[in-house]
Phi, psi and omega in degrees: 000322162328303195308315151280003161094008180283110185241143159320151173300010156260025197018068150225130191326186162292108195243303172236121187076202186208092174273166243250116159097345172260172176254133192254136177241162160208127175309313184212163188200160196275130194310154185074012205285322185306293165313286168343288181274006171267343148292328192277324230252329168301297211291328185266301172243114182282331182271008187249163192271147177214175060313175198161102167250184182211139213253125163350150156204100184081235177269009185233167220295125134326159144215158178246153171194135143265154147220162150240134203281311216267012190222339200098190162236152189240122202238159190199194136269106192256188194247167181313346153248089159023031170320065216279148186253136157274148153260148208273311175322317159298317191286301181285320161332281192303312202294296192290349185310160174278040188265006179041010150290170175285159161321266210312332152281339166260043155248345174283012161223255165323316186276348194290306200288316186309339169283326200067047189286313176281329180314273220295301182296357148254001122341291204299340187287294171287003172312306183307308167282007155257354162273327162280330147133005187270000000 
């Protein structure tokens, strides 16, 4: 994270260590930057929950990426907070298939994942408990 210009929420870089439950920013950063560092930080700490977006910038796309060790990663496009967009197109594909399952089973499989579903709800658990101070 150094290597990018990422500083912690006191806005002074990284000098020693990587603590642990805060949010690291960089003003400004180069596409794809996003993707990069959610490979190394699966590939370096496998075992930590992470999120990352990169905000629009002209024409091109946010993106968002998560992981969880026990679910994997979720990669999307987002909105300027990090938001992730579904595609609706990708969404009536998958939707419209002969697989004669219900919506609810293929959200208890294919639609779950395709979606972020386990992902995105153990983010959501430490947004919270870090948003609440616990």
């Amino acid at each position: 994270m150094r290597e990018h210009g990422l500083c912690g929420e006191d806005e002074r870089s990284l000098t020693e260590g990587l603590p642990l439950g805060q949010v690291y920013r960089a003003r400004e950063a180069a596409l794809g930057l996003c993707e990069e560092i959610a490979a190394r930080l699966e590939e370096d700490a496998p075992n930590a929950v992470f999120e990352l977006w990169q905000a629009p910038r002209g024409s091109a796309a946010g993106r968002y990426c998560a992981y969880v060790p026990k679910f994997g990663h979720f990669e999307a496009s987002c909105d300027v907070v990090g938001v992730p967009h579904v595609s609706v197109h990708d969404l009536i594909q998958r939707l419209s298939g002969d697989s004669g399952a219900s919506v609810g089973d293929w959200m208890a499989s294919e639609g779950a994942a395709l979606l972020g579903v386990a992902v995105l709800a153990v983010v959501g658990e430490y947004r919270t408990q870090r948003s609440s101070g616990a």
